[in-house]
N, C-alpha and C positions, 0 to 999 in steps of 0.2 A: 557520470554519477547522478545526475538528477534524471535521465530517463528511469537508473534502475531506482532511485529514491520512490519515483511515481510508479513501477510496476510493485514495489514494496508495500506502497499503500493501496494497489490494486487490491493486492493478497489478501490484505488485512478489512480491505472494505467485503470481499471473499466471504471469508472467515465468519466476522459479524457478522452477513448475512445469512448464513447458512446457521447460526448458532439464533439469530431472532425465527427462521424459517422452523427450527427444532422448539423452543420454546413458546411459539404461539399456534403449534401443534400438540405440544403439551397441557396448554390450557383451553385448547378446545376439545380435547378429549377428556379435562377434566370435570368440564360444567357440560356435555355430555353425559359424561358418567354419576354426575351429581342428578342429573334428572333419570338417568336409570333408575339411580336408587331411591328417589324418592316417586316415583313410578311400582317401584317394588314393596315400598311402605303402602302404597296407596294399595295394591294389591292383596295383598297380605290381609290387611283391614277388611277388606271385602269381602278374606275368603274366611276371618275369625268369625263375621255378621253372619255367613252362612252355615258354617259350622254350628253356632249359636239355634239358629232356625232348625238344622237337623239335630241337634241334641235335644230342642222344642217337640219336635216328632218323634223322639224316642229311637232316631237311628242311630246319633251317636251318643257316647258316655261325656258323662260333664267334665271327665278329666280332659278329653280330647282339647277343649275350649283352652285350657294353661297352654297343649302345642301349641295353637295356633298365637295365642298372645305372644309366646315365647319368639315365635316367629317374628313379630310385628318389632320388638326390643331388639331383635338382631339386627332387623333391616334399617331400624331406624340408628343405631351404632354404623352402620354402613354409611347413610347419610351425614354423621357427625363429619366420618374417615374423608368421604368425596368432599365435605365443605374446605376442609385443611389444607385438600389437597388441591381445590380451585384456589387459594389464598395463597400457596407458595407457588404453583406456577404463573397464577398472576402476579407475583412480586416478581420473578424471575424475569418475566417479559419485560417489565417495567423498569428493571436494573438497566437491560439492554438498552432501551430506547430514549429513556427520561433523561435529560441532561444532567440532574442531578439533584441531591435531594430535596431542594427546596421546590421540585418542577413542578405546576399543579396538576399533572398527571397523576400523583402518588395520590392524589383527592379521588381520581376517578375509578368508575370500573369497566375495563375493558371487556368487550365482547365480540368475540370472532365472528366477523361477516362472510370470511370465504366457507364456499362448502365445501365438508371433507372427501365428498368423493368425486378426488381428483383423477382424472383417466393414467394409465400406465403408457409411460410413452415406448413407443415401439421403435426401440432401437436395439441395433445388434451387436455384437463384439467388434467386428473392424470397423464400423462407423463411429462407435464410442470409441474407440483407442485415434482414430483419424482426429478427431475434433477432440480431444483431451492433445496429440500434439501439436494442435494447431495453434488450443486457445490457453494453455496453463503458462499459470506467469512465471513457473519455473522455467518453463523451456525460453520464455524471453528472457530469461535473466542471463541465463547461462549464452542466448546468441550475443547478447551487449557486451558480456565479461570478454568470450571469442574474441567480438571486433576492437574492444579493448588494450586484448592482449597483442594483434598484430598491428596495431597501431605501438604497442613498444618492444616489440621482435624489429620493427623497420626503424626506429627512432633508435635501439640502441646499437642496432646495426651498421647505422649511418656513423655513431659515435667512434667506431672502430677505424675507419678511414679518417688516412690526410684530410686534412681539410684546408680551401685555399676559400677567402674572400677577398668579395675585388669592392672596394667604397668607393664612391664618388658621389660630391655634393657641389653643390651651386648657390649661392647666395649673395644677396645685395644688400649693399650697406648703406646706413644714411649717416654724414657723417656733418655734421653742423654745429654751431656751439657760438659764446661770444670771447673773444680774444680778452687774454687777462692781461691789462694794462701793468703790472707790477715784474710780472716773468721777463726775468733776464737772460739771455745766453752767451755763452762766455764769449762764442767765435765771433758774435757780431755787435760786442760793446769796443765802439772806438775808445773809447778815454783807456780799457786796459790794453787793448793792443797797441798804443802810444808806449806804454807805461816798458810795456817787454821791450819794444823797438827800443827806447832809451839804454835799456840795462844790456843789451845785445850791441849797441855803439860801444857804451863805453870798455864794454868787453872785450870786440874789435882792436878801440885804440890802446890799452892796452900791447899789443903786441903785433905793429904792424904786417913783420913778416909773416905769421900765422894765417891759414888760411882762415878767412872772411867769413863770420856766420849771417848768410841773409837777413835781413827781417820781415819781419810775420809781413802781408797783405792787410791792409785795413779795407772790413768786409763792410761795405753797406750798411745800416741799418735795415733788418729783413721785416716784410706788411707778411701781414697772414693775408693768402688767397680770396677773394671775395664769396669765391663760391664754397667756402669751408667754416663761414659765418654765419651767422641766420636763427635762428626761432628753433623749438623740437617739429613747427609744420614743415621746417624746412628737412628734417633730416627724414621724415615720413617720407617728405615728394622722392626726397633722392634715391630711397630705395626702389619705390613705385615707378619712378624714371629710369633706376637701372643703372643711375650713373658710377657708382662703385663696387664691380661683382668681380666675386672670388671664384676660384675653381679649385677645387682638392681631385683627386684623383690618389689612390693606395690599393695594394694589396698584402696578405698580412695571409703568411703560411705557418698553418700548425699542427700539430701531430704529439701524439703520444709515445715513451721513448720507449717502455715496454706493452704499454693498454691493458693493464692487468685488473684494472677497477672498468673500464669498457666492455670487457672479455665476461667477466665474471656478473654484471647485469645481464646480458644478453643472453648468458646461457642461464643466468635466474628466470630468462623470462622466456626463455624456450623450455624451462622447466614447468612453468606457469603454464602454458600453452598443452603442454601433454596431461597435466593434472585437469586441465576444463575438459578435455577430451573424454576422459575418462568420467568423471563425474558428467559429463552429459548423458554418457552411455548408461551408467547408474540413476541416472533422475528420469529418462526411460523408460527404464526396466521398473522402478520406485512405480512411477505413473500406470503403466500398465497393471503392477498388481491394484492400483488403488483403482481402478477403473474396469476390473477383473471382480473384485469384491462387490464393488457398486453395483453390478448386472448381478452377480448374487443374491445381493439383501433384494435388489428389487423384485427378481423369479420368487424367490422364496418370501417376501413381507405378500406375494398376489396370489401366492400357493394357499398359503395360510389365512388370508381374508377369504377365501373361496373355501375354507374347510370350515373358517368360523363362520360362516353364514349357513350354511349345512347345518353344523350343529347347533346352530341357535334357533333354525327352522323345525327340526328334529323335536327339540327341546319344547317349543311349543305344541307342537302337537301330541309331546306324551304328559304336557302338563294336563292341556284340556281332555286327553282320553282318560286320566287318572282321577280330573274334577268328575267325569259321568260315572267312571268306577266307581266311585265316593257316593254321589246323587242316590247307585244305584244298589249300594251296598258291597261292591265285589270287591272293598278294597279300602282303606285305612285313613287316617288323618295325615300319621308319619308318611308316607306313599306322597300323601298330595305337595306333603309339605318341602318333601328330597325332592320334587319334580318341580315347586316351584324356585327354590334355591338353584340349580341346574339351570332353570332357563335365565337367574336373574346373572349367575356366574358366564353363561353362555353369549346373554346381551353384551355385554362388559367388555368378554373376550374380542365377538365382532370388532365393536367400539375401538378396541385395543390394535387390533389388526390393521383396521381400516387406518388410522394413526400414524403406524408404521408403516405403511404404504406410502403414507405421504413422505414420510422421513425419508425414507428408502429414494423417494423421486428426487425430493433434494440434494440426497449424499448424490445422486448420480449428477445431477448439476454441477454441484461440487467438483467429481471427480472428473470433468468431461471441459471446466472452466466456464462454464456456460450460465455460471448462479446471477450475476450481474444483468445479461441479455435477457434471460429466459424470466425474469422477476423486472422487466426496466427499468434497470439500472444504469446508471455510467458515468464517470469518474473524469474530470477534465481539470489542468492545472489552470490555478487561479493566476490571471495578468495582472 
């Protein structure tokens, strides 16, 4: 029971870690994305001051100058949206980790030191399903419960049989004390055995012919032994000497007249025994899809970082051919202002990707047992 209590809190040490690995991935993508957008203010700003300059020159209309503002009040509503949103994932991480709420953590403000681009580890489908049953703590739970169960297939097994035991003990006694001067006993007070021999004469002469009832023997006065006298050091030495040892020897046969409460464990627990069987088979098969999906998210979270960099690559460069378009008259405010919204949606997207990547690397930790080692971690019971 206390190995599987400790793989219990393996799990749960597991668990937390992959849920703080998720949440301090979420607040690094969140103050990330807080300086997108205010990146994107700052942008925007730049490109109303220019706007401004060419409506100076008589290329653009002074209405164009409201898009551009209009632009600068959206992105800066963006920035309200990312501060929120660095505030609850930073609470989030802080639920996890802070002892509680008086911790002075909840004073601080956290900022993610690791960088998000983590490499994709290169692993395949048999090497992840080999090390998911190697290392998940289901699969130890289920081998302890096994060795559990044949430990009481053979213990109740045993209970079905005769059983004969054979006892034998040896012990030494000390056996010392002081003689109680007032103890009487009956057979060795002369004054009563006088007393009977009298009443057994006159009995006698009563009736000569009769036959003769002897009388009693008058017994000595009886001494207690010297060596059965003595102090409690005395009754110590005599054990330690040896001098009064007992021997017991027994055996003691018993059996059940029909074993119907014997019978009926055993086969509870040959029942027990085909149920783990099976449920191992199903935790498995369980494992396997969890670590089937896991290779999943992670192809697909690396698919998609590599199509959001594409498009955000893209995006820049039809913003700034759209800024010379603009310079150069072949083309519009609105034009500049959809290409620069695109690339700030496009930064984000990346940002977003890149995120889930990392998560995606975690779940596969997760799914493979490996969140503890691969993060140095490890769990040992306190002596």
């Amino acid at each position: 029971n206390l190995s599987i209590t400790d793989k219990q809190f393996r799990q749960k040490a597991i668990d937390i870690t992959v849920s703080v690995q998720r949440a301090y991935w979420d607040l690094a993508f969140s103050l990330r994305n807080l300086q997108v957008q205010r990146d994107g203010v700052s942008d925007a700003k730049d490109q109303l001051e220019h706007n401004k300059r060419l409506v100076d020159e008589g290329i653009l209309a002074p209405a164009d100058i409201i898009a551009a503002e209009t632009q600068v009040a959206n992105f800066e509503q963006n920035v309200y949206s990312a501060l929120e949103q660095v505030n609850r994932a930073e609470n989030a991480l802080k639920n996890l980790i802070a002892a509680n709420r008086q911790d002075p953590l909840w004073s601080e403000s956290l900022l993610p030191t690791d960088s998000v681009e983590l490499q994709k580890p290169k692993t395949d489908l048999p090497e992840a399903l080999r090390l998911a049953l190697e290392n998940r703590i289901e699969i130890e739970i289920s081998e302890v419960s096994k060795l559990i169960n044949e430990y009481d297939k053979r213990f109740f097994k045993e209970q079905t049989e005769p059983e004969i035991d054979l006892t034998a003990s040896y012990t030494s006694n000390g056996i010392a004390g002081t003689a109680n001067p007032d103890a009487v006993s009956f057979f060795s007070n002369t004054e009563s055995t006088q007393k009977l021999n009298d009443v057994i004469s006159r009995v006698n002469s009563l009736d000569p012919g009769m036959p003769q009832i002897s009388p009693l023997p008058i017994t000595p006065p009886q001494s207690v032994s010297p060596s059965l006298t003595g102090s409690y050091l005395s009754s110590v030495t005599d054990i330690f000497a040896n001098r009064y040892p007992t021997f017991r020897v027994g055996v003691t046969f018993s059996f059940s007249v029909d074993g119907k409460t014997q019978k009926a464990l055993l086969a509870k627990s040959l029942v027990q025994g085909e149920k783990i069987d099976v449920q191992r088979q199903q935790i498995e098969q369980s494992i396997q899809v969890d670590v089937r999906n896991a290779l999943q998210m992670l192809r697909t979270a690396d698919a998609k970082l590599r199509a959001a960099a594409i498009s955000r690559e893209n995006s820049e460069k039809q913003y700034e051919s759209e800024k010379r378009k603009l310079d150069s008259g072949f083309s519009d405010v609105y034009k500049v202002l959809e290409r620069q919204t695109a690339l700030m949606n496009a930064k984000s997207a990346e940002l977003q990707s890149r995120i889930e990547l990392n998560k995606a690397i975690a779940e596969l930790q997760r799914a493979t047992g490996n969140s503890l080692k691969d993060n140095g971690l490890e769990t040992r019971l306190r002596k």
